[in-house]
N, C-alpha and C positions, 0 to 999 in steps of 0.2 A: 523639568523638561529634559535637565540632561540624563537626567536619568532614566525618563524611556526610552531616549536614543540610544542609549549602553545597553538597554533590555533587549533594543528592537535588533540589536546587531549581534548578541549574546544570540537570540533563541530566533530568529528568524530562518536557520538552516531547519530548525522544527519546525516553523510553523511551516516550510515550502514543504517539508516530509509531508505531514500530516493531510497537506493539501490534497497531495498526490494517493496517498491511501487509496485503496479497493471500497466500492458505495456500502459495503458494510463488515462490521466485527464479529466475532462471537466472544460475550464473555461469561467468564466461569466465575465464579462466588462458593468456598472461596478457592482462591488461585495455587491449586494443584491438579494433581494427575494421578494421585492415590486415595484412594477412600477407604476405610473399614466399612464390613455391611452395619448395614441403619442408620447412619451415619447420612446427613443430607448434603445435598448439592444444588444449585439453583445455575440455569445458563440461559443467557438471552442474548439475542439478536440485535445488538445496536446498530440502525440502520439510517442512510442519508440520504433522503428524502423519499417517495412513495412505500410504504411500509407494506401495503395490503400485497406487496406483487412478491414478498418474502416468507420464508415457512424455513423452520430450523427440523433438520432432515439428521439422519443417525444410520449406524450402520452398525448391528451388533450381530454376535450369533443367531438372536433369533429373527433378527428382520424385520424389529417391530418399526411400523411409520408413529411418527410422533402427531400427525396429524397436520393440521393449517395453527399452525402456533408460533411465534416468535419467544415466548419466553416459557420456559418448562422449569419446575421444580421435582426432584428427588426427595422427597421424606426421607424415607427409610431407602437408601441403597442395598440394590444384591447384586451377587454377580452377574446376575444377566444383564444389568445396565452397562457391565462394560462396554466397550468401542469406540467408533470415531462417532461426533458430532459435527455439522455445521451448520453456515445458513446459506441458502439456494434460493436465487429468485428465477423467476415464470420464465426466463431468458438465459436461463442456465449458468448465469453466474455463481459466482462462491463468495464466499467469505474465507481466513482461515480455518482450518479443521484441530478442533482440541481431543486430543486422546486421554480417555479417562478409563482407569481400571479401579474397580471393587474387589478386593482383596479380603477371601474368608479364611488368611491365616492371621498369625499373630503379629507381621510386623510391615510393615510401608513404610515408603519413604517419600516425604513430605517437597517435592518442587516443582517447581513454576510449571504452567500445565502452557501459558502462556511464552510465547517469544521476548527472548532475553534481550538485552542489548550487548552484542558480542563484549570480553573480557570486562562488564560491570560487574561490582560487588553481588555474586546470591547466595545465599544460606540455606543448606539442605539438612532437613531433620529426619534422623530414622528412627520412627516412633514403634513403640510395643503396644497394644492393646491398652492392656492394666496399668503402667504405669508409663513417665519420660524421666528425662536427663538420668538413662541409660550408656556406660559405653557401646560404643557399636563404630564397625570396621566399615569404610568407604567407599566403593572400589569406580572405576569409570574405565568402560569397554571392556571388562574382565579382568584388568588389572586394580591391583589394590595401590588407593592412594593415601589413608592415612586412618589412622584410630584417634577416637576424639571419647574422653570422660564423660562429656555431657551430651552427648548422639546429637552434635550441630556440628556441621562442617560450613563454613564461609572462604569460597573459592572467588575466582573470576570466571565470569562464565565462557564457557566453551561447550561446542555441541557435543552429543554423546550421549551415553546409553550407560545412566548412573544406575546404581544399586547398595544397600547397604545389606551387612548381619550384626546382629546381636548376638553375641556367643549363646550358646546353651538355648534360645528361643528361636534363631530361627532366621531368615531374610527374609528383605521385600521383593515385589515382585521389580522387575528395570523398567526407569522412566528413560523417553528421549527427552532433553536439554533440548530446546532449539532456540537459537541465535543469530539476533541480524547485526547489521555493520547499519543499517539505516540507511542504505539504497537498496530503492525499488528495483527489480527485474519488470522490460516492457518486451511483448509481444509486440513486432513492428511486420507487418507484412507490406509488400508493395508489387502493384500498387494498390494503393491503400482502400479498398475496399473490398466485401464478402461472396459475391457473386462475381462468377466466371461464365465464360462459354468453354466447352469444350474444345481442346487444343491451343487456347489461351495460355500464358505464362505468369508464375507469381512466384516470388521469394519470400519463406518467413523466416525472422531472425531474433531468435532471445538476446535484446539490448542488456549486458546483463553488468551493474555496477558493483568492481570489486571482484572478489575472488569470484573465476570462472568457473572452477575444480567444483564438478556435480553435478550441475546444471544442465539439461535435455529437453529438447521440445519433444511432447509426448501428441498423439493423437487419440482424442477419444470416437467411436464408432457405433457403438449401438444406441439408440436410443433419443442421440444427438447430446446428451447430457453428459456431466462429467462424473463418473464413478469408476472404482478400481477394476469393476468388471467388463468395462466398457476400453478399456485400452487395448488400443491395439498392440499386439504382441511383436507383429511384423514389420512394426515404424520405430526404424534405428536409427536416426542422423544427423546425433550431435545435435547441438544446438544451433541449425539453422537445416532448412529444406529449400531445393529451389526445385521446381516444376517448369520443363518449358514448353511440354503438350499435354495440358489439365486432363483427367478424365474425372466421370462421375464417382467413380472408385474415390476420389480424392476428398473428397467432400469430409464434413467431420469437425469437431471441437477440438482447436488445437489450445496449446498452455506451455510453457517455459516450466521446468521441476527440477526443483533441487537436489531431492533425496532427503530432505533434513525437514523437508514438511513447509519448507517458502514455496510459492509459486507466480508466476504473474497475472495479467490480464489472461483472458482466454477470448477467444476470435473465433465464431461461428464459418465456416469456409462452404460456401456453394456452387458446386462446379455443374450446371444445366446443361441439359442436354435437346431443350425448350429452342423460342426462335428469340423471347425478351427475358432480359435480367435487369434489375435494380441496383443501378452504380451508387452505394451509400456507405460513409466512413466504418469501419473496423473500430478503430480507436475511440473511449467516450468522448462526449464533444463537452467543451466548456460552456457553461450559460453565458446569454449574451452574444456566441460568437454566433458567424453566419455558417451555413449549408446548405449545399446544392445537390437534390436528388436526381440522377439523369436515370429514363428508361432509356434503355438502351437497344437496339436489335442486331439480329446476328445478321441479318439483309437489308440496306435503309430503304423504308417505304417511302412511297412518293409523299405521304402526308405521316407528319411524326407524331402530329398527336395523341398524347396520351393520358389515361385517369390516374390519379394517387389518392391511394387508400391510406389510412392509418386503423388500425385496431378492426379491420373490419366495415370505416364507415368512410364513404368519396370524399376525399377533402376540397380537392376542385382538379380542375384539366386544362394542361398547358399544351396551346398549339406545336411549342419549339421541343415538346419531351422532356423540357427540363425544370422542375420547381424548384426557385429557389426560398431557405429562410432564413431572412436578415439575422435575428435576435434568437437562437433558440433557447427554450426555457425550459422546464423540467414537465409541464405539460406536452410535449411537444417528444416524449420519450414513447418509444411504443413500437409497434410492429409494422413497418410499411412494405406496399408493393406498389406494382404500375401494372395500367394495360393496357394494351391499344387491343382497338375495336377488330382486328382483321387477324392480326397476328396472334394474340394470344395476352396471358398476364409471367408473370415474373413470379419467382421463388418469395417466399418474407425472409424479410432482413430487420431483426430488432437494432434500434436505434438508440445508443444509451448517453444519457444526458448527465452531467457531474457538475460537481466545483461551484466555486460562485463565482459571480459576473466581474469580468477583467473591467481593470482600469480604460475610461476613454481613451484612443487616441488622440494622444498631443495635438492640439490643432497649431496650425503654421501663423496663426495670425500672433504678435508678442506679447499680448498680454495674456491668453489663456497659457503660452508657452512657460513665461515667468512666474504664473501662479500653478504652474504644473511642479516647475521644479524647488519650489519654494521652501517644501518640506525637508527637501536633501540640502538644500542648501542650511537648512538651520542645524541640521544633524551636524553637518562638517564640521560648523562654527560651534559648538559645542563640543564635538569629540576633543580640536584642540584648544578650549577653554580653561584647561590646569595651565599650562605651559604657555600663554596669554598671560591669566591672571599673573603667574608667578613673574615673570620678566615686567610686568606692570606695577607690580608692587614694589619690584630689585630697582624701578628706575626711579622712580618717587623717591626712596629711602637716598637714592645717590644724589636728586635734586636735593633732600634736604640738608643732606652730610654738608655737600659742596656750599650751599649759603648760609649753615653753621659752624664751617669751620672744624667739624669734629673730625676725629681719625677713625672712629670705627662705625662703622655700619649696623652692625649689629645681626648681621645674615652669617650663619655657619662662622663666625668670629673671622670671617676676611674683611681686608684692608679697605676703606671708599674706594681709592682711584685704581682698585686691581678689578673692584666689585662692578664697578659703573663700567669698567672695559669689558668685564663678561657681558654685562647686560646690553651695552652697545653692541657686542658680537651677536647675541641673541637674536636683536631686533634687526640685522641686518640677513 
């Protein structure tokens, strides 16, 4: 027991990491970012919870679509496979983007195609074709860092734009390194939901943990989706935007970017120019927790009542305009709007549902309280259980010195009555 307490205290900054993650991955098999042609590749979409609303999307010179697929294999690589990969669900979200190039000369260099853990141990191989444990020269950003007999370098990682050569054969083509410190960057807008009326005001701001240096909230604009074509050229500002008289102009996928290939949440923004919008969170919602959809109008009608759809089909209709959901669940993810019968309906606002379901709240009565806290209390009592047992044992040996009469203890070869005075100090 005490040793999953030391577990649960060692790796629990992991596990709240991993909690937090983006609802899906892309991974590569195996885990680089240089290929020789023919040479296979496999990448798939590891996804957290609804799979069907995902499709792993690519961006190469020739534009080929990969289709409705989550996991794609490469046989035989050519260079036309190079590009970016990722996964994109129905809602415009992402995954990260791995970059892979196919390389039809003679040399590559072999690293993580995947996000490092800033300054961890990685090992980069600058492989030949025909043969390895070739020398070959190192370099990172254009400078050369070192020559290695056996074409392996093991560094700390640090982002950047590696590359190696082999004398007399040739170089690889440059990989980017990219590397996190294990904080998330959060998209926080406020207030906190997607739809505006026109001349409305809103702030968005990249929460961003750890080094700031790079970091820009980007806007995307055609399409509504997130692609490098789709950025707007003419949104420059830093890593925060405030607006205090919305227009439709404003509208658009916004995202927090690094430069080094991290990014954060991304946030659907809808500035109407309608008479109803749909007041519903930006941010994913936890299962379990509650939310309240308000229709909202830009004039209040004498009767507010209004319908809520989800996905296309009436869920039901609240007199007050406002539906609330106790417990939401991952059913409960999807596309909603409102309408009232006079006025009009509202923009759709996707709804994104994450995580798993938080701990009850503590109830106030004492005994669910005491059995709430019960497991931290064993942890405490445990952590300091060396430092118990040992003063528990120092006192016993001093009871039995004292009613044997002996001079030595036999602990660290100190004196009984020096030993029994530590251990009184201890216990005090």
């Amino acid at each position: 027991m005490e040793i999953t307490c030391l577990l649960l205290m060692m790796f629990s900054p992991l596990i709240y990491f991993s909690l937090g993650q983006r609802s899906a991955s892309l991974l590569i098999s195996p885990d680089r970012s240089q290929f020789f042609e023919y040479e296979s590749v496999s990448l798939r979409c590891e996804i957290k919870g609804n799979s069907t609303e995902w499709t792993l999307k690519r961006y190469t010179s020739t534009g080929k679509h990969l289709g409705s697929v989550i996991n794609y294999k490469i046989e035989t690589a050519k260079t036309s496979d190079s590009g970016e990969y990722w996964c994109e669900s129905t809602s415009g979200e992402q995954s990260n983007t791995v970059n892979i190039t196919v390389h039809g000369g003679h040399v590559i260099l072999e690293s993580p195609a995947l996000p490092v853990t800033e300054r961890h141990s990685v090992t980069l191989r600058c492989r030949l074709k025909t043969t390895s444990n070739i020398t070959a020269d190192f370099y990172k950003d254009g400078s050369f860092i070192k020559t290695e007999s056996t074409g392996e370098l093991t560094i700390p990682a640090v982002s950047g734009f590696y590359k190696c050569i082999i004398p007399m054969k040739g170089e690889s083509p440059v990989s980017k390194m990219i590397t996190t410190d294990d904080t998330p960057t959060t998209l926080i807008v406020h207030p906190n939901r997607s739809q505006f009326f026109e001349y409305e005001s809103v702030s968005l701001n990249c929460k961003i943990q750890g080094n700031s240096t790079g970091w820009r909230l980007k806007r995307y604009k055609s399409t509504g989706k997130i692609s490098e074509s789709g950025v707007d050229r003419g949104f420059n500002h830093g890593s925060s935007y405030e607006v205090t008289t919305t227009k439709t102009s404003d509208s658009g996928v916004y995202r927090c970017d690094s430069g080094s290939g991290e990014h954060s949440n991304a946030v659907n923004i809808t500035v109407h120019d309608g008479a109803v919008i749909l007041e519903s969170p930006t941010l994913p919602l936890t299962k379990g927790h509650s939310v309240t959809l308000n229709c909202r109008y830009k004039k209040t009608p004498s009767d507010l009542t209004a319908d809520f759809y989800k996905d296309g089909s009436l869920i039901r209709t609240e007199s007050t305009g406002e539906m609330a959901i106790p417990a939401v669940s991952q059913s409960d993810e999807g596309w909603y709007w409102c309408q009232h019968r006079e006025l009009g309906e509202s923009p759709q606002s996707f709804m994104n549902v994450t995580g798993s379901t938080p701990d009850p709240s503590p109830s106030i009565s004492p005994i669910p309280e005491v059995s709430m806290s019960l497991s931290r209390l064993l942890c405490s009592l445990l952590v300091v259980s060396p430092y118990l047992v040992v003063t528990t044992v120092l006192m016993v040996k001093c009871y039995r010195t004292e009613n044997s009469g002996q001079t030595q203890l036999g602990v660290s070869g100190s004196g009984g009555p020096e030993a029994c005075s530590s251990a009184q100090v201890l216990l005090q």
